[in-house]
C-alpha positions in Angstrom: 97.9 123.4 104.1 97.5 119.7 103.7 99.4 117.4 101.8 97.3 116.0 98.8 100.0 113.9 97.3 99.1 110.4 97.3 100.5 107.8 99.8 103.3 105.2 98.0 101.6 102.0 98.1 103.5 99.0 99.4 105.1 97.3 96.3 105.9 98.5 92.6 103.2 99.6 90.0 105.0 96.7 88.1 104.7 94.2 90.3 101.4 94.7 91.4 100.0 94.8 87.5 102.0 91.5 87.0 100.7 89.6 90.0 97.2 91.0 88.9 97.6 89.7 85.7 98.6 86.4 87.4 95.5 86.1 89.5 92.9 87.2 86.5 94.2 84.4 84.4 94.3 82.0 87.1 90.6 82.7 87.8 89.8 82.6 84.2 91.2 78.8 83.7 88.7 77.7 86.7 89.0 74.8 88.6 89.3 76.9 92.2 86.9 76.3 94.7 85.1 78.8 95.7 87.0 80.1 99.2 89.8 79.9 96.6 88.1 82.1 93.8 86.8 84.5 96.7 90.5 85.1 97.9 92.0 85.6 94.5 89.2 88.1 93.7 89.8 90.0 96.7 93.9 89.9 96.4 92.7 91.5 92.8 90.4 93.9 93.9 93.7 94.9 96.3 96.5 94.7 93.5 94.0 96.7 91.4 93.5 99.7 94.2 97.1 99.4 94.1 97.6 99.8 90.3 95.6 103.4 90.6 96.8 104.5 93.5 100.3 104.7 91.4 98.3 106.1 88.4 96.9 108.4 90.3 100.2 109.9 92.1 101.8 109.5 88.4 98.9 112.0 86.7 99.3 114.1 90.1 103.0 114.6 89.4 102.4 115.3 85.6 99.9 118.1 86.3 102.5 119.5 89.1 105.2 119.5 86.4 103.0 120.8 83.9 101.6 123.8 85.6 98.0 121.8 85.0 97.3 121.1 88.5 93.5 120.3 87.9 91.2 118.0 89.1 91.5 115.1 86.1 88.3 113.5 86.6 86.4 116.5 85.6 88.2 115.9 81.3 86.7 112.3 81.8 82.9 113.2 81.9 
């Protein structure tokens, strides 16, 4: 049987949401060019894959500890 659990991403939930934070407000004051803009989207689009890959291992350990070890994005639709 294979392990579903998710893989630990490289650095905290916390940091990564604070750094996130960090690089949407620094995109929302402007004044970047745009090579600069590109790479602080993409350094976002990472720090937010990283954000739900902790999420996701946190609702994975819930439903294990609950005894409701079901697929969760069936209760969003």
């Amino acid at each position: 049987m294979a392990d579903t659990t998710p893989e630990t991403p490289e650095i905290p939930y916390e940091q990564a949401r604070d750094e996130l934070i960090a690089v949407v407000s620094r995109l929302e004051q402007g004044g970047t060019s745009l090579d600069e803009s590109l790479a602080l989207w993409e350094r976002g689009e990472q720090l937010a894959a990283i954000c739900q890959q902790w999420l996701d291992g946190a609702r994975a350990r819930l439903a294990k500890a609950t005894g409701t070890d079901q697929d969760a994005d069936s209760d969003a639709m």
